[in-house]
PAVO-790388 format. One record per residue: x, y, z of N, C-alpha, C in turn; residue in one letter. Coordinates in steps of 0.1 Angstrom, whole numbers, padded with zeros to 4 digits, always signed. Layout:
% residues N
XYZXYZXYZA/...
***
This chain:
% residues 321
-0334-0275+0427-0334-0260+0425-0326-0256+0412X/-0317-0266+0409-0305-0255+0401-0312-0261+0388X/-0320-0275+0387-0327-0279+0373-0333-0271+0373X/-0344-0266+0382-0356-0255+0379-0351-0240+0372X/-0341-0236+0382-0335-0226+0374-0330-0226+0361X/-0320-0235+0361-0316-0239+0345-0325-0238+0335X/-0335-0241+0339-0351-0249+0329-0358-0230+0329X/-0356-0224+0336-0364-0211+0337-0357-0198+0330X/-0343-0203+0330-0331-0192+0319-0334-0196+0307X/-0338-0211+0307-0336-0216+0291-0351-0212+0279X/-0364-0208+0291-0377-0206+0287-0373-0187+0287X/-0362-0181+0295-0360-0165+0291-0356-0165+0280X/-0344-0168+0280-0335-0168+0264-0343-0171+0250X/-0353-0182+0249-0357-0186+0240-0369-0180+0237X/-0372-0166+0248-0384-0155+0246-0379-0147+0244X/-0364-0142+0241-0354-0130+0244-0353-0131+0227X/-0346-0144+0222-0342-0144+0213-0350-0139+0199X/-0364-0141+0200-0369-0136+0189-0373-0125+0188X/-0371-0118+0203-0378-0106+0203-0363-0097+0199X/-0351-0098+0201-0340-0096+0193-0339-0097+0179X/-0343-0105+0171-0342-0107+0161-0351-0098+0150X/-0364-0093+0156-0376-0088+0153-0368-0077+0152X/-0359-0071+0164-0355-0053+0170-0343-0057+0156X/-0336-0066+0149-0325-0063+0140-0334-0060+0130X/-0342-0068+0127-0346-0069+0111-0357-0054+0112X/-0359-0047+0120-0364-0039+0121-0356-0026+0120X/-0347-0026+0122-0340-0018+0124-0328-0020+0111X/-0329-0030+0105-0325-0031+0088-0337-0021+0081X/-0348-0025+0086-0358-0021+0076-0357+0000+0077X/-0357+0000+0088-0358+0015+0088-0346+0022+0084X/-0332+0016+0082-0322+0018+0073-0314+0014+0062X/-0326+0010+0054-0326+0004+0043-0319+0015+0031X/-0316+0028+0033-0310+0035+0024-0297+0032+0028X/-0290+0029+0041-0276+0029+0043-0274+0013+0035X/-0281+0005+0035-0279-0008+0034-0277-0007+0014X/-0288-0005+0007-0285+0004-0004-0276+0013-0012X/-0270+0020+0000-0263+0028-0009-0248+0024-0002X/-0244+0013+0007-0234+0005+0007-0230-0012-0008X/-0241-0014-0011-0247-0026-0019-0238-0027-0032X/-0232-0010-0040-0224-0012-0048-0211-0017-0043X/-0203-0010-0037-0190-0014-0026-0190-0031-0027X/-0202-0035-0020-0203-0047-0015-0198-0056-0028X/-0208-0052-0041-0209-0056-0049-0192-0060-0058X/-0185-0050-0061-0178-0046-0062-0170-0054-0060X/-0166-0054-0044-0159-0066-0042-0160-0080-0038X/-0170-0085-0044-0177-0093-0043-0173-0100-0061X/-0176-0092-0065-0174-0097-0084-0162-0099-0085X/-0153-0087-0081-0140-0083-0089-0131-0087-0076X/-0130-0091-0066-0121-0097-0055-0123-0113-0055X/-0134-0112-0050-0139-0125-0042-0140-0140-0053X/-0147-0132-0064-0155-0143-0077-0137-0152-0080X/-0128-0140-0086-0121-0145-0095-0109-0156-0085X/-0113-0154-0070-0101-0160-0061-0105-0176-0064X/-0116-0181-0074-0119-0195-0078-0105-0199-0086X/-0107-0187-0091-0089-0192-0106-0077-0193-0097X/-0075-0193-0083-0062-0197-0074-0060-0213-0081X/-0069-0220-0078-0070-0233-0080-0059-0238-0095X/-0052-0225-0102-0044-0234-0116-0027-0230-0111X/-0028-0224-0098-0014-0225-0091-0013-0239-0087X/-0019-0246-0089-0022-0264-0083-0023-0271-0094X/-0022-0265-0109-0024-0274-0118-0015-0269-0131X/-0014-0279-0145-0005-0278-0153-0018-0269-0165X/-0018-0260-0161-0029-0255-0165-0032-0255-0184X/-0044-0258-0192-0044-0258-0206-0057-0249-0206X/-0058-0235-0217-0066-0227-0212-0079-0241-0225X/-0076-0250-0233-0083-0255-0239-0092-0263-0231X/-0085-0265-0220-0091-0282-0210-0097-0272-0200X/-0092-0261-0195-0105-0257-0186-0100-0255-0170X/-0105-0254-0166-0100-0251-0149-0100-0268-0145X/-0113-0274-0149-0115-0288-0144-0111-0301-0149X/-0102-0295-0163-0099-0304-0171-0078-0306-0170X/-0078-0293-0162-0062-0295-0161-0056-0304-0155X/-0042-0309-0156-0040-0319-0148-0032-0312-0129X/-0040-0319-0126-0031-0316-0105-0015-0325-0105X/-0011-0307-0100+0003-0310-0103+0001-0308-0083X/-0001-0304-0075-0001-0298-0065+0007-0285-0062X/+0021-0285-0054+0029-0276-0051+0039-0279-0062X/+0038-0289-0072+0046-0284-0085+0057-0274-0083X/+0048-0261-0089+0053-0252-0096+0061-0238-0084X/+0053-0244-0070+0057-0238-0063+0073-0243-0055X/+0077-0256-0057+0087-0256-0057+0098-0258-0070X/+0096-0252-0079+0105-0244-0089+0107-0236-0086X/+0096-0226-0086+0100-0214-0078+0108-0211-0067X/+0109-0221-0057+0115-0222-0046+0131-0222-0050X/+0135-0232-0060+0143-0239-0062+0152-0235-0075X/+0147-0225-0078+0152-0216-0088+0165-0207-0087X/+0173-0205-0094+0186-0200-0089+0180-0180-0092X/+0175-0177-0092+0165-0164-0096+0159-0157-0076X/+0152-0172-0073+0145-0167-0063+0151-0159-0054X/+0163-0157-0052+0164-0149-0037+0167-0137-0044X/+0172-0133-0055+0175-0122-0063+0161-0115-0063X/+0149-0125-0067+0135-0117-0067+0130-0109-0057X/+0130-0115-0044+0132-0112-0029+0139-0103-0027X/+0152-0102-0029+0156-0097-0023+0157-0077-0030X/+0156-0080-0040+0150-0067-0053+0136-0062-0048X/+0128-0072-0047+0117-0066-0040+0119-0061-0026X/+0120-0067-0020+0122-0058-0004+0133-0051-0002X/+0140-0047-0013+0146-0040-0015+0145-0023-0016X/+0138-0023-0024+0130-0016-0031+0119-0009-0023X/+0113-0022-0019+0097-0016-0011+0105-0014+0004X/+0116-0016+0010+0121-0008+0025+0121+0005+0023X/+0131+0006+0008+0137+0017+0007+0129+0029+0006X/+0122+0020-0002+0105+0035-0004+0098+0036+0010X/+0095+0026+0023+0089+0031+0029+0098+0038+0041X/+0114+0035+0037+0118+0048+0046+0120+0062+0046X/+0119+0061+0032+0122+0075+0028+0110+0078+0022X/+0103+0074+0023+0086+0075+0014+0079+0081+0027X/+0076+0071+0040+0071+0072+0052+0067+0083+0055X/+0081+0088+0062+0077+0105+0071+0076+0117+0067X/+0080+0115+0051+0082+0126+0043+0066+0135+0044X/+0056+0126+0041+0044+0131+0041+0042+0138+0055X/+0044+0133+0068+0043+0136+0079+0047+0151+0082X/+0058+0148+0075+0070+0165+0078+0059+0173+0072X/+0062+0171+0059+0052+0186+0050+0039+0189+0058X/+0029+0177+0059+0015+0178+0065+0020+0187+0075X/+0032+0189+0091+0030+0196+0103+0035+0206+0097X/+0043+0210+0088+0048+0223+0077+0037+0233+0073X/+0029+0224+0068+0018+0231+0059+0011+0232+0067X/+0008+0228+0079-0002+0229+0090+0001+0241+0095X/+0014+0245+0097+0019+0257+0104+0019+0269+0099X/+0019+0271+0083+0019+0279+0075+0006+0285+0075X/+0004+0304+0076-0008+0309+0074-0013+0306+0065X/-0027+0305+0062-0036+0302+0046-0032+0322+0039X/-0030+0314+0028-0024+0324+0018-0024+0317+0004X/-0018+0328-0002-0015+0323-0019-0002+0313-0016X/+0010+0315-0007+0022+0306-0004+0017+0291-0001X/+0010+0291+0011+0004+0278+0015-0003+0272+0000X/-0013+0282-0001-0019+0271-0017-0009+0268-0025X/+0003+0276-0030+0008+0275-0040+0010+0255-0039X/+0020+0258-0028+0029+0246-0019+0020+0236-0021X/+0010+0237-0019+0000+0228-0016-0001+0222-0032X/-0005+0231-0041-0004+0228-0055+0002+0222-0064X/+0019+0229-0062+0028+0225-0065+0032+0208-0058X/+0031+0205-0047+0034+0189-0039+0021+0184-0043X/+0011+0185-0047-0002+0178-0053-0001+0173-0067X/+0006+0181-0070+0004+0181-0087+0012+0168-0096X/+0023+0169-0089+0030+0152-0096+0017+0138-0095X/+0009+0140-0084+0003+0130-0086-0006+0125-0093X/-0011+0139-0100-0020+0137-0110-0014+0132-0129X/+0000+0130-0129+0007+0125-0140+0007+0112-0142X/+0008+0109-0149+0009+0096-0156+0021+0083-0154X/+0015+0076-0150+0030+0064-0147+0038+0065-0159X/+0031+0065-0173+0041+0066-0182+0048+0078-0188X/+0040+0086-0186+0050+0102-0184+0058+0102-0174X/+0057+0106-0161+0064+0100-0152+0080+0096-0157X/+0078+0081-0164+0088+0075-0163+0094+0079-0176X/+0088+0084-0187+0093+0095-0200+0098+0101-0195X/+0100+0114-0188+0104+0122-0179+0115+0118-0168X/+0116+0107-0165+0130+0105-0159+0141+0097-0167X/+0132+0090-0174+0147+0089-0185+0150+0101-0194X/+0144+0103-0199+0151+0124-0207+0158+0132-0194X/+0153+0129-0186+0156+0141-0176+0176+0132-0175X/+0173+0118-0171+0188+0113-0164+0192+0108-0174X/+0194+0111-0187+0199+0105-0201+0217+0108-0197X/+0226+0106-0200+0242+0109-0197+0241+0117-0208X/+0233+0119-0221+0239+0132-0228+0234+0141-0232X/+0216+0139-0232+0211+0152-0230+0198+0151-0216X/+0199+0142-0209+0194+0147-0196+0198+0155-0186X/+0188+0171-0185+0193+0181-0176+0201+0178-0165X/+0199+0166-0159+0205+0163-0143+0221+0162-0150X/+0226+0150-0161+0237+0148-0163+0241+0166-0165X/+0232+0176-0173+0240+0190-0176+0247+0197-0166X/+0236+0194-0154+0237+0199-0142+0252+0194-0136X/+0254+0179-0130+0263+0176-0134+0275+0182-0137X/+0279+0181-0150+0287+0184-0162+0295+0201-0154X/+0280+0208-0157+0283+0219-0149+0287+0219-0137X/+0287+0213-0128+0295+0210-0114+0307+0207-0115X/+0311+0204-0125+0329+0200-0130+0329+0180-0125X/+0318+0175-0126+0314+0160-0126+0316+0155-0138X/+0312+0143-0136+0318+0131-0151+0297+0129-0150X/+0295+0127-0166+0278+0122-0162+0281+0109-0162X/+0262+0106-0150+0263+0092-0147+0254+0087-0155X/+0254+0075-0162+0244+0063-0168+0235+0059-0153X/+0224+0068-0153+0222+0065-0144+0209+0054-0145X/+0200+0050-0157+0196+0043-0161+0197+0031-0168X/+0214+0030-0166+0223+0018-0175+0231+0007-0158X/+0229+0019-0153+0236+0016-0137+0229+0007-0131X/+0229-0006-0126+0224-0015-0116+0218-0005-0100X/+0234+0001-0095+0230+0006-0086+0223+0012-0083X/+0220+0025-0094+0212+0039-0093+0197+0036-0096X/+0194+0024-0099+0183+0022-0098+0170+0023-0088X/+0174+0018-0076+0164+0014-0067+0161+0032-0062X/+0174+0039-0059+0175+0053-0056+0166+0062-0071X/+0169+0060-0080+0159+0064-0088+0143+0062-0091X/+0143+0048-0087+0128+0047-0085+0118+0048-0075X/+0127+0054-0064+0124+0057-0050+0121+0069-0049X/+0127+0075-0052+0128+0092-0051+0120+0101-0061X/+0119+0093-0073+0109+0095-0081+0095+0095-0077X/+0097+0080-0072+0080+0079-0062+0076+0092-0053X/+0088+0092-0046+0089+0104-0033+0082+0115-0040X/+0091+0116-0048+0087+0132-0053+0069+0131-0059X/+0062+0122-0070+0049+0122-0072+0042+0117-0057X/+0043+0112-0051+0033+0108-0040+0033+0120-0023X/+0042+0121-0026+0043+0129-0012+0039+0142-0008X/+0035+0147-0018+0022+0160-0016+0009+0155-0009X/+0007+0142-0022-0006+0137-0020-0005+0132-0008X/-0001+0126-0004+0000+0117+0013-0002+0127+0022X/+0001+0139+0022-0001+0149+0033-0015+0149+0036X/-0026+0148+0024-0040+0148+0024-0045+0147+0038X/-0042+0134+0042-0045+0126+0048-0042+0132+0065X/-0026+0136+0064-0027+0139+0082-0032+0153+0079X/-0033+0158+0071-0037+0176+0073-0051+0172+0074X/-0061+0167+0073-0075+0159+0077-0072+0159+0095X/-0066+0145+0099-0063+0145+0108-0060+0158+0117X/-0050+0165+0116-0046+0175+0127-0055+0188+0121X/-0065+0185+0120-0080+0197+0112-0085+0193+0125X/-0084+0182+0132-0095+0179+0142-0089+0181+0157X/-0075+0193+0154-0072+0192+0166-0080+0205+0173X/-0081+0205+0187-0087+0214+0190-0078+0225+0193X/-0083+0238+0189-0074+0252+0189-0070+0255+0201X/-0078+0256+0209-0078+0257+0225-0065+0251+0230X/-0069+0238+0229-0051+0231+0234-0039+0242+0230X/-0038+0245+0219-0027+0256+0212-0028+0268+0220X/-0040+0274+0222-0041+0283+0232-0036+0288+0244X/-0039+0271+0248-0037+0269+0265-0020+0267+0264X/-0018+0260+0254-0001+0261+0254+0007+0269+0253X/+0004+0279+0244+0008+0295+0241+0005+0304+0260X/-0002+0298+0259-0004+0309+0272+0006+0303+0287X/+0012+0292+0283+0019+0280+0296+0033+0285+0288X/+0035+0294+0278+0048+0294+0275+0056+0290+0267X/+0045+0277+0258+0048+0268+0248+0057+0273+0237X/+0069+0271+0233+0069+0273+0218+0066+0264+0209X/+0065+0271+0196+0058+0261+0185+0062+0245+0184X/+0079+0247+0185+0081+0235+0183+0077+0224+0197X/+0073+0231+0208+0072+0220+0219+0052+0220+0214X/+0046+0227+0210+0036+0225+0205+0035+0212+0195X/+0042+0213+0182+0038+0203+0174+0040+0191+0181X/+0053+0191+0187+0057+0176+0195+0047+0169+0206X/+0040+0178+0212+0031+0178+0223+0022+0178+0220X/+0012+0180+0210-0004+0184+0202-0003+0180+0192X/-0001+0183+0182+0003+0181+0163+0004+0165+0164X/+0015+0162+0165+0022+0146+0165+0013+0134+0171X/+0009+0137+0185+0000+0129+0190-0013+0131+0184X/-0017+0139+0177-0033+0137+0171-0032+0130+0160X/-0016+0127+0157-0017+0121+0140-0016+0104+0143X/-0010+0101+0155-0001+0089+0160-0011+0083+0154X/-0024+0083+0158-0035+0066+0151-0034+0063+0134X/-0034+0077+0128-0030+0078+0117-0020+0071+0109X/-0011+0075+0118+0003+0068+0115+0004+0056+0115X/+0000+0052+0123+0000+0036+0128-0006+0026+0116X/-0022+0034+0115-0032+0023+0105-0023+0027+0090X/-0017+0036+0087-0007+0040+0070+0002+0029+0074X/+0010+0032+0082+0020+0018+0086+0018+0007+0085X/+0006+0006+0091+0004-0012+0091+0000-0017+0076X/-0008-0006+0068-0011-0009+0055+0001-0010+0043X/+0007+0001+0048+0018-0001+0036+0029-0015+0042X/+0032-0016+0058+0037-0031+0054+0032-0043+0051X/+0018-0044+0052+0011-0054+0050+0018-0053+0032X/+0017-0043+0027+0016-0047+0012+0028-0044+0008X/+0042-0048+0014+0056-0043+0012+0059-0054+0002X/+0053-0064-0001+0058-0073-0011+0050-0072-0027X/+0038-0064-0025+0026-0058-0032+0031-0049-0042X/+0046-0046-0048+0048-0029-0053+0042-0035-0070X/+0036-0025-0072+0035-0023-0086+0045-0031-0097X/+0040-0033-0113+0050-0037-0120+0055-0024-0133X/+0045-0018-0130+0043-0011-0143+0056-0002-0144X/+0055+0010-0134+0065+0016-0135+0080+0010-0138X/+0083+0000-0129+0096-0006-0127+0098-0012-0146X/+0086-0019-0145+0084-0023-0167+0091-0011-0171X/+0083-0002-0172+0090+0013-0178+0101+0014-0183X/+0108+0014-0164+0126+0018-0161+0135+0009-0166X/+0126+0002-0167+0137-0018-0167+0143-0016-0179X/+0151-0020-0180+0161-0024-0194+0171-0032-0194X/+0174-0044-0203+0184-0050-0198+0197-0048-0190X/+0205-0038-0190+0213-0034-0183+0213-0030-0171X/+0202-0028-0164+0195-0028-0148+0190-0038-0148X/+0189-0047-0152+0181-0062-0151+0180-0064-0134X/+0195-0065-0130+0202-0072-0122+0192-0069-0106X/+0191-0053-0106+0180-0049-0096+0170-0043-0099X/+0166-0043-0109+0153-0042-0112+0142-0052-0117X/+0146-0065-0112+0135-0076-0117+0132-0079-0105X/+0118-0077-0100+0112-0076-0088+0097-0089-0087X/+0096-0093-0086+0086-0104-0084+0075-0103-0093X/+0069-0090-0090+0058-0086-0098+0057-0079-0112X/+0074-0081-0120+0076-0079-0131+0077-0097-0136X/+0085-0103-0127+0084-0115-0133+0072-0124-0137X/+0064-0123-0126+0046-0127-0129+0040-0125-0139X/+0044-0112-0145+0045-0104-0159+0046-0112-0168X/+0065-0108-0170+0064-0115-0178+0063-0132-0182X/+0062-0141-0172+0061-0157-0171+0044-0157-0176X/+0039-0149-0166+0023-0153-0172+0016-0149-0187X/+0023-0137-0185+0016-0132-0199+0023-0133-0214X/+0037-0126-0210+0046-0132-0223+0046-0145-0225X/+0054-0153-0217+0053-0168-0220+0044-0174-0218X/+0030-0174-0216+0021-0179-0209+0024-0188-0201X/+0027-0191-0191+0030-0199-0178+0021-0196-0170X/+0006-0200-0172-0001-0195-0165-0004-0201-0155X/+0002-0215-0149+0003-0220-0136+0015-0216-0129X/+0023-0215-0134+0035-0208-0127+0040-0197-0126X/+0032-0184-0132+0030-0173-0129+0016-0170-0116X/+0006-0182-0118-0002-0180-0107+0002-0182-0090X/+0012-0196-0093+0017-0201-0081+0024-0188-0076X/+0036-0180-0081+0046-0168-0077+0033-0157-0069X/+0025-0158-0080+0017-0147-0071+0007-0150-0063X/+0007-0158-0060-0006-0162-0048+0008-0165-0035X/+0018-0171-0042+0034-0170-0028+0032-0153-0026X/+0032-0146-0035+0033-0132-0029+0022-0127-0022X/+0008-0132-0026+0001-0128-0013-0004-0135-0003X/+0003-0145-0002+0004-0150+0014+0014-0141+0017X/+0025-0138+0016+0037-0132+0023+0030-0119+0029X/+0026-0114+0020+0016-0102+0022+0004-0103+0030X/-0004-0111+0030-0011-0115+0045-0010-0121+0057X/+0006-0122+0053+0011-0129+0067+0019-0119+0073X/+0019-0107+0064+0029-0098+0070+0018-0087+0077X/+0008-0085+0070-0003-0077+0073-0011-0083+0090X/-0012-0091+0088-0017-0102+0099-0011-0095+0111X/+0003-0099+0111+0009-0098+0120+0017-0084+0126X/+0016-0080+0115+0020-0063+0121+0009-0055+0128X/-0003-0061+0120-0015-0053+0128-0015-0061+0140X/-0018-0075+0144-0016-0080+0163-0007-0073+0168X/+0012-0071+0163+0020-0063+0174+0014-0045+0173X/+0011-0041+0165+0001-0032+0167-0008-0028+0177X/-0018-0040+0176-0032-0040+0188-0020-0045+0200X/-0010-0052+0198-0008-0052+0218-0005-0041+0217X/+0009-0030+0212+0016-0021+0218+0012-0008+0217X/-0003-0006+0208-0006+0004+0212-0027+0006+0213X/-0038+0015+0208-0049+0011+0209-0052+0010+0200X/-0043+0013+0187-0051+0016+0173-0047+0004+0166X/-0053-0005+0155-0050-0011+0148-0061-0010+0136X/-0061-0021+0127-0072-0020+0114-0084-0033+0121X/-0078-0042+0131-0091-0048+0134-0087-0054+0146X/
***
């Protein structure tokens, strides 16, 4: 009996299966515009991600751009334990996550705040203004930007030292200062990105339903037990997938800006991983051992992404996969 049956599932399945396969490719065919007009995207990263992850392979070698990818000599982990073994390395580290904590704690909720702010605010000329005004830094220039904060924090004609001055203070080198560094490139950030970041939850809490607010006002609610109770909870998935993204890529910060600010006299905390890849690979050409540094930086970064999204999917229902 249980052969016969066995033998009679195995004659369904293998009449199931093609009649399955018929209902996909059919049902490709009749959305052949979504398939199309996804094809660039695909494309996209496909050339410009995927193609070039062949050139990992000269972090494993003593690379000569004359001899070729297949002509270099295999050094293996070489270059990755220089790096290791370098009296630099923890300084790199520790500058980098330095930096990238600082911005995501004070970077983080700032968008949050404004977004339930501006959420709360009647539509008016005020609300647009606001809206305008915290939008607007982000459409400037990394290198304006960073023109603008050195004139602005010069000790003898940047406004902030005047300001300063005028408080009955001493001006600070604040661009010569090791310390004031990391707080300067943080808050700078803060200030251009954090309009824009609101985008995103004011999207979100657009989808809350009015009614709830309704029913709340009418139970006695005030505003503030409203946002805490309605507002906050419609953003929480939100929050979570920004979270998980920006730590996934907390070792990931940019070089350019920091290039900018950098000057020998902040050397000390402002040489961050991804200025050094800079300059090793392209100034000195070190082009195996600027590759090895950054392919170490994104493992760190997919090991950190990895794993913040799993404690994610256990502790709550939202994650990126």
């Amino acid at each position: 009996m249980s052969s016969g049956t066995s033998l009679q599932k195995g004659k369904i399945n293998s009449s199931v299966k093609p009649e399955l396969k018929k209902r996909k490719n059919r049902k490709i065919l009749q959305n052949w515009q979504l398939y199309v007009l996804i094809l660039p995207a695909f494309l996209y990263f496909f050339i410009f991600k995927y193609v070039p992850m062949y050139g990992i392979q000269i972090a494993f070698k003593d690379y000569v751009p004359t001899l070729g990818f297949l002509g270099s000599e295999w050094v293996g982990f070489k270059h990755f334990e220089r790096f290791f073994n370098s009296y630099y390395f923890w300084d790199l580290i520790q500058n980098t996550l330095g930096i990238s904590i600082y911005e995501l704690i004070v970077g983080f909720p700032l968008p949050i705040i404004l977004a339930l702010l501006l959420n709360e605010a009647k539509d008016g000329i005020y609300k647009r203004t606001v809206q305008t005004v915290t939008y607007a830094p982000h459409f400037i220039s990394v290198v304006v930007i960073s023109g603008m904060i050195i004139a602005f924090l010069s000790p003898t004609t940047g406004i902030i030292n005047h300001l300063i001055q005028f408080l009955g203070f001493e001006p600070i080198a604040f661009m010569s200062d090791p310390k004031w560094f990391k707080t300067v490139y943080v808050l700078s950030g803060v200030w251009q990105s954090t309009g824009w970041g609101t985008i995103i939850y004011l999207a979100a809490l657009s989808s809350v339903d009015p009614q709830q607010h309704e029913a709340a006002v009418v139970d006695g609610a005030t505003r503030f037990q409203r946002i805490r109770h309605i507002n906050i909870p419609a953003i929480v998935p939100t929050m979570i997938i920004l979270l998980i993204l920006n730590l996934g890529t907390i070792m990931a910060m940019g070089f350019e800006k920091i290039l900018l600010l950098q000057n020998p006299l902040n050397l000390e905390s402002s040489n961050v991983i991804a200025t050094f890849v800079y300059q090793a690979g392209l100034l000195e050409a070190q082009y195996s051992f600027a590759a090895a540094v950054g392919l170490f930086n994104a493992v760190i970064n997919a090991i950190l992404l990895i794993t913040v999204n799993y404690l994610a999917r256990k502790t709550s229902e939202t994650s990126l996969w």
